[in-house]
BADRENGU-196992 format. One line per 8 residues: their letters; for each residue x, y, z of N, C-alpha, C, CB. Coordinates in steps of 0.02 Angstrom, whole numbers, plus 32768, in hexadecimal, padded with zeros to 4 digits. Glycine has a CB too. Layout:
BEGIN
a	X,Y,Z,X,Y,Z,X,Y,Z,X,Y,Z | ...
//
This chain:
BEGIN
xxxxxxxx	2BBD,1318,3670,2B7B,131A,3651,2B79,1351,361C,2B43,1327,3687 | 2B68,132B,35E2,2B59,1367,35A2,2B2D,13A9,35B5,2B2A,1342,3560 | 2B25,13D0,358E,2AEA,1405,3588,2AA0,13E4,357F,2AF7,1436,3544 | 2AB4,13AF,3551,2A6A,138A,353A,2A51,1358,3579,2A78,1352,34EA | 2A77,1349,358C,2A71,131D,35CD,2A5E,133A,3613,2AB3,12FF,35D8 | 2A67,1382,361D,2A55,13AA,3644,2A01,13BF,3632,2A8A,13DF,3643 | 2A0B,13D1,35FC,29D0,13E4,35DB,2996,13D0,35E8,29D3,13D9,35A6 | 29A7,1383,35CE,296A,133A,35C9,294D,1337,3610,2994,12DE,35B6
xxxxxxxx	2996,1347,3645,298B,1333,3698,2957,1373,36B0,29E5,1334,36CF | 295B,13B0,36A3,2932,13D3,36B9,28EA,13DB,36A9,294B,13FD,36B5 | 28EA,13A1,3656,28A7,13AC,3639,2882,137A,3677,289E,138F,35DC | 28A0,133A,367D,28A2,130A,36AA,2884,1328,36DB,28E0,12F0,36BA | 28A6,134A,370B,2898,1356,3742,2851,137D,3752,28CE,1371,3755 | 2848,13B2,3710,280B,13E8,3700,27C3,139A,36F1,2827,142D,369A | 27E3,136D,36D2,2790,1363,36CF,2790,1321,370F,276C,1342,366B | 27BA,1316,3730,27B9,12EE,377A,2792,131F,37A6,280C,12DD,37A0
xxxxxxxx	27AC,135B,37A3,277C,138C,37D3,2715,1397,37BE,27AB,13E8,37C3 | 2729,13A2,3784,26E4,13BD,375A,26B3,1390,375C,26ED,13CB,370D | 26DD,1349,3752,2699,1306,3768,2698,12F6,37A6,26A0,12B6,3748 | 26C1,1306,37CE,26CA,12F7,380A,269E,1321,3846,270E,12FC,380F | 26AE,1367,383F,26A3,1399,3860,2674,13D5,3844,26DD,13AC,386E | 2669,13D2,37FB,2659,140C,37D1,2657,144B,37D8,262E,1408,37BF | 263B,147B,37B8,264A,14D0,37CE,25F4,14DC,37DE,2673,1511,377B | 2615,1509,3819,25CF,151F,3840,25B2,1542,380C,25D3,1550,3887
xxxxxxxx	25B8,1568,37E0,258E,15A0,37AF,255E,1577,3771,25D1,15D9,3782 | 2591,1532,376A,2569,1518,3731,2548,1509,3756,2579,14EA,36FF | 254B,14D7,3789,2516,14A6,37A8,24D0,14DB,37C1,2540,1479,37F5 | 24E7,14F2,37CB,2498,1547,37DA,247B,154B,379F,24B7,15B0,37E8 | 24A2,1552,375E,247C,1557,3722,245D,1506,372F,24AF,156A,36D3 | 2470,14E9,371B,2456,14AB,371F,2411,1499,3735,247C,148D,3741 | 2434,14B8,376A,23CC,14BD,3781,23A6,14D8,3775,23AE,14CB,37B1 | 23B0,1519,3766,237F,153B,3745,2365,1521,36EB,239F,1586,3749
xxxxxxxx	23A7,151F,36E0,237A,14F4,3683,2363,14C2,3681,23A2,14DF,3640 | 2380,148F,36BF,2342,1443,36C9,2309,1455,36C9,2341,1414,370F | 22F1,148E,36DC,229A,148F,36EA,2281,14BB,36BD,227F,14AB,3736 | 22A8,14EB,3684,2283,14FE,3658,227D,14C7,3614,229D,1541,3649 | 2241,14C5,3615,222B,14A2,35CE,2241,14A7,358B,21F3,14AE,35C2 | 225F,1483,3559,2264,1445,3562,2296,1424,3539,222B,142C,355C | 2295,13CB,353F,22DF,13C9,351F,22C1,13C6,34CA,2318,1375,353E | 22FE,13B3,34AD,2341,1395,34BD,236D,13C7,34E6,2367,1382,347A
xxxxxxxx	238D,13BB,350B,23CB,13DB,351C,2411,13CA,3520,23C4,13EB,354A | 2429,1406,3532,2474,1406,3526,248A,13BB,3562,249E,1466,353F | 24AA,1389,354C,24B8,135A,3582,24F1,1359,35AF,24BA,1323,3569 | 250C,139A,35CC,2531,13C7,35DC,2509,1401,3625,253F,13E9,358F | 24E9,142D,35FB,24D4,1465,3615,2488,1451,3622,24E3,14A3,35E8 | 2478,1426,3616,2426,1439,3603,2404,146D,35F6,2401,142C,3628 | 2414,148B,35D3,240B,14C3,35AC,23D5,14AE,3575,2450,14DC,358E | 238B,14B5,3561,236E,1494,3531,236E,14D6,3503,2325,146D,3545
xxxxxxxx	2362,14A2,34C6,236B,14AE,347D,2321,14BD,346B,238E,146C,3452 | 22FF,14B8,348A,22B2,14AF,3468,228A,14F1,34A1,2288,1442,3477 | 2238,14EB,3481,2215,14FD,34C4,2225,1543,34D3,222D,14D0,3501 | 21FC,156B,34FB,21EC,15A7,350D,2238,15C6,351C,21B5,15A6,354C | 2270,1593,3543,22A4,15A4,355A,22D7,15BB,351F,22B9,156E,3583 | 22B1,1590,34E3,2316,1586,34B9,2328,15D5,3493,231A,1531,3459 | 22EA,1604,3499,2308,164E,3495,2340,167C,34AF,22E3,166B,34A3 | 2322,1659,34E2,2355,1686,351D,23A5,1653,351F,2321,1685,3587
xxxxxxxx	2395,162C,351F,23DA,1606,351F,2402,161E,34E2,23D2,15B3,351C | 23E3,161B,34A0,2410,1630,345A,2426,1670,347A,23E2,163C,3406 | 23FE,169B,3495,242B,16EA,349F,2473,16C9,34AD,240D,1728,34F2 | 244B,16B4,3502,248F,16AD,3527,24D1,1671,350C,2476,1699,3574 | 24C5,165F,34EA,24EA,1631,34A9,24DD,15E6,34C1,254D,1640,349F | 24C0,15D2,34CE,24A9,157F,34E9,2479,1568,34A8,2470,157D,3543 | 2492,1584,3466,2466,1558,341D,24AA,1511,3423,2468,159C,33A9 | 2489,14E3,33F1,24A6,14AF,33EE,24E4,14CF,33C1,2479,1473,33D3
xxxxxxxx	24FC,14A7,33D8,254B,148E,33B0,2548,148C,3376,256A,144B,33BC | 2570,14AC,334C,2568,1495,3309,25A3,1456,3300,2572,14D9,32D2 | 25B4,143C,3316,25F4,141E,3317,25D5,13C5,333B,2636,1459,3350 | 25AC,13D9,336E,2577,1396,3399,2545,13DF,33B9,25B2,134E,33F5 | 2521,13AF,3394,24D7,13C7,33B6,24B0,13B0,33F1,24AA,13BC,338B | 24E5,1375,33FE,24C5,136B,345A,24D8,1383,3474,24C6,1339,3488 | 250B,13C5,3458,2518,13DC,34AA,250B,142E,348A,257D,13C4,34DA | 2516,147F,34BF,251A,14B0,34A5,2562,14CB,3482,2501,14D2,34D2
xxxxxxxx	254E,14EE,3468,2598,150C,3451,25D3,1520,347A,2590,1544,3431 | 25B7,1547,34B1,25EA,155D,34F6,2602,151E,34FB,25C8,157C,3545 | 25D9,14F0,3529,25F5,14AC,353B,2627,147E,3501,25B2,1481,354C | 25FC,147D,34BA,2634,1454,3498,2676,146E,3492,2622,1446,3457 | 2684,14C7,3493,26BA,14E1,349E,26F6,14C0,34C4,26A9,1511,34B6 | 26BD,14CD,3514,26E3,14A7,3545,26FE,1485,3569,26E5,14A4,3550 | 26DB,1449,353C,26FD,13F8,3541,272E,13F7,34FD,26B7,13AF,353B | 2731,141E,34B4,2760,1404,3493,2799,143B,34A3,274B,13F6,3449
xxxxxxxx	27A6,146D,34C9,27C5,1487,34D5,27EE,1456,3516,27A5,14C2,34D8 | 27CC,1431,354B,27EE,1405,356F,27E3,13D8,3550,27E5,13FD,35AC | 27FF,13A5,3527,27EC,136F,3500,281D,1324,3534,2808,1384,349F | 2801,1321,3558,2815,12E8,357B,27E3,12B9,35A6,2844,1300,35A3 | 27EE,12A5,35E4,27C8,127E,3618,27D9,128E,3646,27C9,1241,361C | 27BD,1251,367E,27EB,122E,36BE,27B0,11FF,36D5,280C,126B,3709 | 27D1,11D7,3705,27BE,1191,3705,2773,11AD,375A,2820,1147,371B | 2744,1198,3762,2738,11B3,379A,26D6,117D,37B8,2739,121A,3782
xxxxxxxx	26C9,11A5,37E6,26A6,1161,37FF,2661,117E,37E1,26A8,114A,3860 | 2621,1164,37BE,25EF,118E,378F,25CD,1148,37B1,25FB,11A6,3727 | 257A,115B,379F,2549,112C,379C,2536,1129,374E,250C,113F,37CD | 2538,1101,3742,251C,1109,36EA,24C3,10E7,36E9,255F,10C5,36A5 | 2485,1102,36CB,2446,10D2,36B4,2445,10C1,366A,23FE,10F5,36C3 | 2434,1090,365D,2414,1079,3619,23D4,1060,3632,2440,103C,35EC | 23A8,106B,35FD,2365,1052,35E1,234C,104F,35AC,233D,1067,35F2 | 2331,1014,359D,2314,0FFF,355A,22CD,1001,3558,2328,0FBB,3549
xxxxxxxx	22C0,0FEA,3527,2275,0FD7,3519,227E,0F84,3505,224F,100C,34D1 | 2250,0F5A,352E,2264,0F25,3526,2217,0F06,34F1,227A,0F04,3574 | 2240,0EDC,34C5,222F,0EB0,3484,2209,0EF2,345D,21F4,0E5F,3494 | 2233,0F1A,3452,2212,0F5A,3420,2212,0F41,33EA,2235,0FA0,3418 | 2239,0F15,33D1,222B,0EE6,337B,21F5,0ED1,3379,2254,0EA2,3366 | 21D8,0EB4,33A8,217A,0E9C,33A2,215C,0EDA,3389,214B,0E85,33F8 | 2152,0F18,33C4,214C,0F4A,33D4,214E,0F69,338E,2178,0F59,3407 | 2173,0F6D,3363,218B,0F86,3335,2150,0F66,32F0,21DE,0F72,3339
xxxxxxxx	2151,0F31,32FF,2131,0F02,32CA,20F2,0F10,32C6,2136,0EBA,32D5 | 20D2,0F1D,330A,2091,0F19,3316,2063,0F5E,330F,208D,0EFD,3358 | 208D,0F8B,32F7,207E,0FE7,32EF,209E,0FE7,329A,20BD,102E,333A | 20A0,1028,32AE,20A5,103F,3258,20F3,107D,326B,203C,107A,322F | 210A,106A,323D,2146,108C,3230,214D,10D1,326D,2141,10A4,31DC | 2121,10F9,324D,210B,114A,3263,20F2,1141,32BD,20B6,116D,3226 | 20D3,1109,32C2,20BA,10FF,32F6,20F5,10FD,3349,2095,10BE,32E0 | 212A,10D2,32FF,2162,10B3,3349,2189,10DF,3343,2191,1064,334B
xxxxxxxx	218C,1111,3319,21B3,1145,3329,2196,117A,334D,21CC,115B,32F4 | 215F,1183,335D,2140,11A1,339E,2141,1194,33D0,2113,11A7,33A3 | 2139,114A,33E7,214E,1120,3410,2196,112F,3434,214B,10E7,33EE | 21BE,112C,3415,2206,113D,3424,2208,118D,342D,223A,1121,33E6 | 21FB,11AF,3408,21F3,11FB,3417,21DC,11FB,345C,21BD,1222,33E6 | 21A5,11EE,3477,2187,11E9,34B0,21C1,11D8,34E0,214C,11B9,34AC | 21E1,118E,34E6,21FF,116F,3504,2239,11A6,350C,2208,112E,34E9 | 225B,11BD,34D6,2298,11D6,34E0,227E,1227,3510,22C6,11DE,348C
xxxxxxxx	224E,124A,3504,2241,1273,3536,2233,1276,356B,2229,1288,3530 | 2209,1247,358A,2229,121A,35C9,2252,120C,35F9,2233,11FB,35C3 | 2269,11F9,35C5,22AC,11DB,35E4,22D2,121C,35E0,22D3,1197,35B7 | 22DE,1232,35B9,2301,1286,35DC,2307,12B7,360A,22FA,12AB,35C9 | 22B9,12A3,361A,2295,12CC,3658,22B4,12AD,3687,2242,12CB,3663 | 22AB,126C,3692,22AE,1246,36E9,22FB,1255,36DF,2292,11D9,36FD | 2335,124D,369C,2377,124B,36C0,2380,12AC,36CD,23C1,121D,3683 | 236B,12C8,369F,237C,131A,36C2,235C,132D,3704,2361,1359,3690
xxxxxxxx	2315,12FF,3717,22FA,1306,3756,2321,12F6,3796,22C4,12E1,3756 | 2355,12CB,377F,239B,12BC,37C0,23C8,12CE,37B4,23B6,127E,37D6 | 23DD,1311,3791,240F,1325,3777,243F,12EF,3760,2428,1350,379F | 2428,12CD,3729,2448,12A3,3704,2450,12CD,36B8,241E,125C,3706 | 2487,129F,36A2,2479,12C2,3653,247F,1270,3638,24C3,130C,3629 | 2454,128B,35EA,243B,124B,35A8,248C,1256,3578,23D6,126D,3563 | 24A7,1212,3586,24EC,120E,3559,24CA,1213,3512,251F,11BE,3564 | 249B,11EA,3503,2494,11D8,34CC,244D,11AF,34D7,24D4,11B6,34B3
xxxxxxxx	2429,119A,348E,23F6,118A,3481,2402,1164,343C,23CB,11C0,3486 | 23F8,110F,344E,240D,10E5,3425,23D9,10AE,340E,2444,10CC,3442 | 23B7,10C3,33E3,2373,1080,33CA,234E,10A4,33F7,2379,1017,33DC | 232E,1065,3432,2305,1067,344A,231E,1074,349D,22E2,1033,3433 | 234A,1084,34A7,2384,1098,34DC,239E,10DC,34FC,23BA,1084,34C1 | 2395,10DE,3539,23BD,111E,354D,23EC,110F,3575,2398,1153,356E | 242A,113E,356D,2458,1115,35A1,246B,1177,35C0,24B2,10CD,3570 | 2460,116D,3616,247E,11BF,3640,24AE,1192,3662,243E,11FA,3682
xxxxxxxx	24D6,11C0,3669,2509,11D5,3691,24FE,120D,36D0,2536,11EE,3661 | 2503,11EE,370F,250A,120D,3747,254A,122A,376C,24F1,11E8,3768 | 256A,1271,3761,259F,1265,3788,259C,1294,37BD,25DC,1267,3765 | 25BD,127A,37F1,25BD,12C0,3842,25CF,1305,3828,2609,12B1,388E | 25F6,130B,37FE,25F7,135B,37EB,25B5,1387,37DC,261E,1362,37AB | 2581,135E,37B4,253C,1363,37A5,2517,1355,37CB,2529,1348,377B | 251C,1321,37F9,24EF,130B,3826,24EE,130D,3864,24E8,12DE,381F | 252E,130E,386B,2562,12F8,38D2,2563,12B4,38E4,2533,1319,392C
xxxxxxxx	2568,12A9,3911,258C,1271,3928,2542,1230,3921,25B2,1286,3985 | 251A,1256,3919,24DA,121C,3908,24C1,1217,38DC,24A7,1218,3922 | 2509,1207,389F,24EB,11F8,3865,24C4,11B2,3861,251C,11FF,3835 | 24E1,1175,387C,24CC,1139,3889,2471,1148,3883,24F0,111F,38D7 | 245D,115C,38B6,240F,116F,38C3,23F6,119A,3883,2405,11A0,3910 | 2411,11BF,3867,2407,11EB,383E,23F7,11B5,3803,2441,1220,3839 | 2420,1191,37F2,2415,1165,37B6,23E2,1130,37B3,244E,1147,37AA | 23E4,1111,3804,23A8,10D2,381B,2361,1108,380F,23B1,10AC,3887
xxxxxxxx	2350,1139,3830,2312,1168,3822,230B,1184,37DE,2313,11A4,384F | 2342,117E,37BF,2331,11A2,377E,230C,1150,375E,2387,11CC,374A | 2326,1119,3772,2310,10DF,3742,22D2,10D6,374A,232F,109F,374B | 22C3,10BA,3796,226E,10BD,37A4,2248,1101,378F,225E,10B4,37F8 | 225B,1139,3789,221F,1165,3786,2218,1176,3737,2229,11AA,37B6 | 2256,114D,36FC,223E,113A,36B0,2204,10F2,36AF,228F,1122,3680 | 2213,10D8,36E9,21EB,108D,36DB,219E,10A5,3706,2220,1034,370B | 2190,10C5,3720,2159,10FC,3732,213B,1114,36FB,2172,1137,3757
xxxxxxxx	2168,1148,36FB,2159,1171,36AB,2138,114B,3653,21AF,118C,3696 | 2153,1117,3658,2134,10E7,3638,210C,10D0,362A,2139,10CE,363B | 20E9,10C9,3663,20AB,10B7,367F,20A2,1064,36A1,2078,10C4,3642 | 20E7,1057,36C3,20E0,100A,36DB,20C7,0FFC,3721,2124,0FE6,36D7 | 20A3,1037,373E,2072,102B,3775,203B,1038,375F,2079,104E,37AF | 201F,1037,371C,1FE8,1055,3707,1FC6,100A,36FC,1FF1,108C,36C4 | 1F80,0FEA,3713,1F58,0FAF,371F,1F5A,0F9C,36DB,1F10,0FB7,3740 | 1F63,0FC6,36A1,1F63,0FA6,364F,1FA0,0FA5,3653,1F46,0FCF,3607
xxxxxxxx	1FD7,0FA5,365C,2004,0F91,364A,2027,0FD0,3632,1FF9,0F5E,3623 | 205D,0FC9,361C,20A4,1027,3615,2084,1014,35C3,2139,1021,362A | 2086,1058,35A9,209A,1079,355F,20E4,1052,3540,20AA,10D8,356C | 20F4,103F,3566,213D,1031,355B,215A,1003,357F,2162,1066,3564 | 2165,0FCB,3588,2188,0F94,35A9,21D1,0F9E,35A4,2175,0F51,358A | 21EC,0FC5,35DC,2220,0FE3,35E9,224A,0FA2,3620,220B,1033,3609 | 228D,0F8F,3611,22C9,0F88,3643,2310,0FB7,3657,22E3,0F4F,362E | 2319,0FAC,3698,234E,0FDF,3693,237A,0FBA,36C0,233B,102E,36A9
xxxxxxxx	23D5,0FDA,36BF,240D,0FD1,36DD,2427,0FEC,3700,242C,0FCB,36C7 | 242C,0FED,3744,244F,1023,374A,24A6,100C,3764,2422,1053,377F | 24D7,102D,377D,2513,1027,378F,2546,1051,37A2,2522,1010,376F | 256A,1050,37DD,259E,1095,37EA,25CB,106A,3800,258A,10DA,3824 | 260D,1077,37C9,2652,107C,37DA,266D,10B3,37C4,2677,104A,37C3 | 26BF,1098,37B4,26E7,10B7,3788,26E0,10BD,373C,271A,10A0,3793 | 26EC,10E6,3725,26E5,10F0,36DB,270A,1131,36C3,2697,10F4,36C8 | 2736,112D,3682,2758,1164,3667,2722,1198,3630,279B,1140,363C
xxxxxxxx	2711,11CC,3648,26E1,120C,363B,2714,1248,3621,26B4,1226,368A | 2703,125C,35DD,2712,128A,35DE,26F9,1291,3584,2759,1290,3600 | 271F,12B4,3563,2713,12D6,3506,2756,1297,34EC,2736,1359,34F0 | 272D,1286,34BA,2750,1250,3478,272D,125F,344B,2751,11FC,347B | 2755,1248,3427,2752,1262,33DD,2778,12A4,33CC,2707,126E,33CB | 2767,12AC,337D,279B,12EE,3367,2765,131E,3344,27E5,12D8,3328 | 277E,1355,333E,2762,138E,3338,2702,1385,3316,279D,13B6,3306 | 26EA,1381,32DA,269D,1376,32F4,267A,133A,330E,2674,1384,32C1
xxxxxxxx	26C3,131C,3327,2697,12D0,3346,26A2,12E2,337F,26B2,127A,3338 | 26BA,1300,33A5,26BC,131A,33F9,2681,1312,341B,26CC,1368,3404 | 2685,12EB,3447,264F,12D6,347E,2665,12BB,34B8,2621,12A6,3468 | 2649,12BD,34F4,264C,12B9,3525,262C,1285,3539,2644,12E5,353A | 2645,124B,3547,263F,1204,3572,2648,11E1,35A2,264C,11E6,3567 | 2643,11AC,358D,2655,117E,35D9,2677,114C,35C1,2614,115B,360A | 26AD,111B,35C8,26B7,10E2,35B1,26C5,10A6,3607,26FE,10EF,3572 | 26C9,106E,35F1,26D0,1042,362D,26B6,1001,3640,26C0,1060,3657
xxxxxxxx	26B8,0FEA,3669,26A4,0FAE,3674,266C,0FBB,3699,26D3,0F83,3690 | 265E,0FDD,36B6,2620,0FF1,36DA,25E1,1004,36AD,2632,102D,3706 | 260B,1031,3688,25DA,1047,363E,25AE,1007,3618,2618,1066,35F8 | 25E9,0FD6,3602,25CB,0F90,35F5,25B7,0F6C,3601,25D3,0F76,35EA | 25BB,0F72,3657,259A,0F35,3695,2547,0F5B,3682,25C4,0F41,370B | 2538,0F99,3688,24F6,0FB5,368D,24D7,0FB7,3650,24F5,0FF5,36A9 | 24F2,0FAC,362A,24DA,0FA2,35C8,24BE,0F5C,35C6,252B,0FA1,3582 | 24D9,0F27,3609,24CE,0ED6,35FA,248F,0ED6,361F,250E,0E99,3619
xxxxxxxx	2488,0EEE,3650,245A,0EF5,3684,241E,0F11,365E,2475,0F22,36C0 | 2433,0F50,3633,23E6,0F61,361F,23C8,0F2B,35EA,23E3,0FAF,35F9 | 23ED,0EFC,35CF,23EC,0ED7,35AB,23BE,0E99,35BE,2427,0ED0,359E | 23D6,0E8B,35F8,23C5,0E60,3627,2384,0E5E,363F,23EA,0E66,3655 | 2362,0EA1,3656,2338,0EC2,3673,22ED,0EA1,365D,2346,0F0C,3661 | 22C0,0E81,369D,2286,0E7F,365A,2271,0EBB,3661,2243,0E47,365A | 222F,0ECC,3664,21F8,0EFF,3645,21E6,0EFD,3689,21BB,0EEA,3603 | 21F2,0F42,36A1,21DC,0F6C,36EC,220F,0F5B,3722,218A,0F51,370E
xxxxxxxx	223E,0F41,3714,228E,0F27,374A,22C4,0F68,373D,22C5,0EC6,3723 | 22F3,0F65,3763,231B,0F8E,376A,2351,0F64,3784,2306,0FC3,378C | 2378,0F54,375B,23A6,0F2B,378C,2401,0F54,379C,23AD,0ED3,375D | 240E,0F52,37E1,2431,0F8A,37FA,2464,0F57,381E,2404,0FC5,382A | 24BB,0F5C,3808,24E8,0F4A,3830,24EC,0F4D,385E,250A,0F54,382B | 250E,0F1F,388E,251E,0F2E,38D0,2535,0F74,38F8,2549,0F08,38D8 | 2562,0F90,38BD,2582,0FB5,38E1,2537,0FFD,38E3,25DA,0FC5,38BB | 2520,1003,3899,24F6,1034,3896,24CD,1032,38C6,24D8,1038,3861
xxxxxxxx	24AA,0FFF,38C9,2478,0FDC,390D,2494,0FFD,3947,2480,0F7E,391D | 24C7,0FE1,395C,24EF,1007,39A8,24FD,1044,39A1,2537,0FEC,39C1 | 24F5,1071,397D,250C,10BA,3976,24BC,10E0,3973,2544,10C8,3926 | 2493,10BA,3952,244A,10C1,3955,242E,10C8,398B,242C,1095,393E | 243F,109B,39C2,2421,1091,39F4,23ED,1051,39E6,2406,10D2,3A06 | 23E7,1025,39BA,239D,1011,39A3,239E,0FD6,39E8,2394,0FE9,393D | 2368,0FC2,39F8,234E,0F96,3A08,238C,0F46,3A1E,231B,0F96,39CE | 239C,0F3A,3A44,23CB,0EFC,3A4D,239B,0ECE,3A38,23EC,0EEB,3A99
xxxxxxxx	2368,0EB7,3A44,2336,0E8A,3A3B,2315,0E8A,39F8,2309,0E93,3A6C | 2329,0EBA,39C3,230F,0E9C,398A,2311,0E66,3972,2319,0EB2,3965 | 22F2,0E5B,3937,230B,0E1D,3910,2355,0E2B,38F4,22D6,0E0B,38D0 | 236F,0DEF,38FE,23BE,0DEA,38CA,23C8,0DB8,38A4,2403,0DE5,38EF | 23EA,0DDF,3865,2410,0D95,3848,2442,0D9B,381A,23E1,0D62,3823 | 245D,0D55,381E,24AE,0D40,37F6,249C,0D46,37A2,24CF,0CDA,380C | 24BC,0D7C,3793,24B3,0D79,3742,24FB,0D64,3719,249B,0DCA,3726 | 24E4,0D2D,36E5,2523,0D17,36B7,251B,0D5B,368E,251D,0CC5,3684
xxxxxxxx	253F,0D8B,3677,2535,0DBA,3641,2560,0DB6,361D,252E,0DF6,364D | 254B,0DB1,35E4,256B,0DAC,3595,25C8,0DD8,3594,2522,0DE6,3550 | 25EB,0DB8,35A0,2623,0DCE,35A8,265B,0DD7,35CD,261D,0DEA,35A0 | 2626,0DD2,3608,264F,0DDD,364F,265F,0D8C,366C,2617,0E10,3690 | 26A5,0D8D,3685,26AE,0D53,3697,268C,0D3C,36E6,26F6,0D4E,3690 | 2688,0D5D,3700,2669,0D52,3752,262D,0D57,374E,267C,0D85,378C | 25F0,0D48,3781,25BA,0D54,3777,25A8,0D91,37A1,2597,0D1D,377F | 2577,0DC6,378A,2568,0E06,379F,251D,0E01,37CF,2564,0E37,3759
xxxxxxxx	254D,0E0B,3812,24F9,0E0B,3842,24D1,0E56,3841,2508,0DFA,38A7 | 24A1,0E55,3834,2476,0E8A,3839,242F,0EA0,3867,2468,0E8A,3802 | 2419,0EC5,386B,23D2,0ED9,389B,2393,0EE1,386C,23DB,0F2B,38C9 | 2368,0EBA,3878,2337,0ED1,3854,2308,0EF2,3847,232B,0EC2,384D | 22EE,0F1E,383D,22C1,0F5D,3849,228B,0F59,381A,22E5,0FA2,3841 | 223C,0F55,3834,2216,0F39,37EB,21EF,0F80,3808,21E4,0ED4,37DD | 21BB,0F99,37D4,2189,0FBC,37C4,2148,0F9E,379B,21A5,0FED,37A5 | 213A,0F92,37C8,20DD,0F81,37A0,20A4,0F89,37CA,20CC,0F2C,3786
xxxxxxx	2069,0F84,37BB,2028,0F98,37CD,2027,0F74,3815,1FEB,0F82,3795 | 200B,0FA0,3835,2004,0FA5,387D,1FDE,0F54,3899,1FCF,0FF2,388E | 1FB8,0F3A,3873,1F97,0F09,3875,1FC7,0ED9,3879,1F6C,0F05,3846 | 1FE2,0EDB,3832,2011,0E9D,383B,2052,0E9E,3843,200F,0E76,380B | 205D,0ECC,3884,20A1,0EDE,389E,207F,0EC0,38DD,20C3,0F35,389B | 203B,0EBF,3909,202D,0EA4,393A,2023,0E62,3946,2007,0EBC,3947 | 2014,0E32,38FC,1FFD,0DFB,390C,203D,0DCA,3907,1FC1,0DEB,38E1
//
């Protein structure tokens, strides 16, 4: 085995532990900057950039990146300094806003971009509220990443609660109807996590088939559903007796059974 081959194996092995197991000192910070106000934050540290907090963080060096600004500077250090992966078991959520092109049509420019402002803060809250972190924010889309290093061994639950309490947040138990006609995905397998890209494109991801099974699902999703794989489901704990069903999804050759999880007004969740 080369030097470079040794190298790659120990970067390997460092972020198998870090998503796997993570370090007790961050995960303490962690908690403490989830609850000071407010994001955006670092999707890393949760460390926010904004808000009463983001003073004290610039001391202690948690300003954005000049290099990626989703994450802090310490942290972007410390993923392009290990610039690798490893393959490992994560819950991933997506959620959309479903038929936001109407949505879009029916407001004014300035309007739907408040709309989404709204949405995307939100949705930040419920995934840092389960110690999740926001990969990214795409259109009308958020897609977190749950992993046990961040979360422990219940990330599964971590990701199903982070979905319902955005489709809450929304307002889809509210008797008028959500602000936002939200669907979401959820899913936990395997997936390769770690920094791609090169020097100011360095970021920290997810890639996989799991990643894309839960991208189809949010896709899928109507307005106040959550629809959650088998396996996530069984790691969840959810309900054996929910509703289920066989989804053809755009790509996948087998069909994908899922659990269904709806949120809406108390009324017509009884009748």
């Amino acid at each position: 085995m080369t030097s470079d081959d040794r190298r790659q194996s120990d970067i390997d092995d460092f972020w198998r532990d870090y998503l796997t197991n993570g370090d007790s000192f961050e995960k303490r910070l962690r908690q403490v900057f989830r609850h000071i106000p407010h994001g955006p934050r670092c999707k890393l540290c949760a460390a926010p950039f904004s808000g009463p907090g983001a003073p004290v963080m610039r001391v202690i060096g948690k300003r954005p990146s000049d290099k990626n600004p989703q994450v802090c500077g310490q942290c972007f250090d410390y993923i392009a300094k290990n610039h690798g992966g490893a393959e490992v078991e994560i819950s991933v959520m997506f959620a959309d806003i479903r038929g936001s092109t109407t949505l879009a049509e029916q407001m004014s420019a300035a309007d739907f971009r408040a709309l989404l402002d709204r949405f995307y803060a939100v949705a930040a809250r419920t995934v840092y509220d389960h110690d999740g972190g926001v990969d990214k924010f795409v259109g009308d889309e958020v897609v977190a990443f749950f992993f046990p290093g961040f979360v422990g061994p219940e990330h599964a639950t971590a990701a199903v609660g982070s979905a319902t309490d955005l489709l809450r947040a929304t307002g889809h138990e509210d008797p008028a109807g959500p602000w936002a006609p939200v669907g979401a995905g959820v899913a936990t397998g395997l997936a390769w996590v770690g920094a791609v890209g090169d020097g100011l494109k360095t970021d920290v991801t997810a890639v996989g088939d799991t990643v894309n099974t839960t991208a189809r699902l949010a896709s899928t999703a109507r307005a106040g559903e959550v629809l959650v794989t088998l396996e996530a489901a069984r790691q969840a704990g959810l309900d054996p007796n929910l509703e289920r069903r066989s989804l053809d999804l755009k790509g996948k050759a087998i069909a994908t059974e899922v659990v269904v999880l709806t949120v809406q007004p108390a009324a017509v969740a009884a009748s």
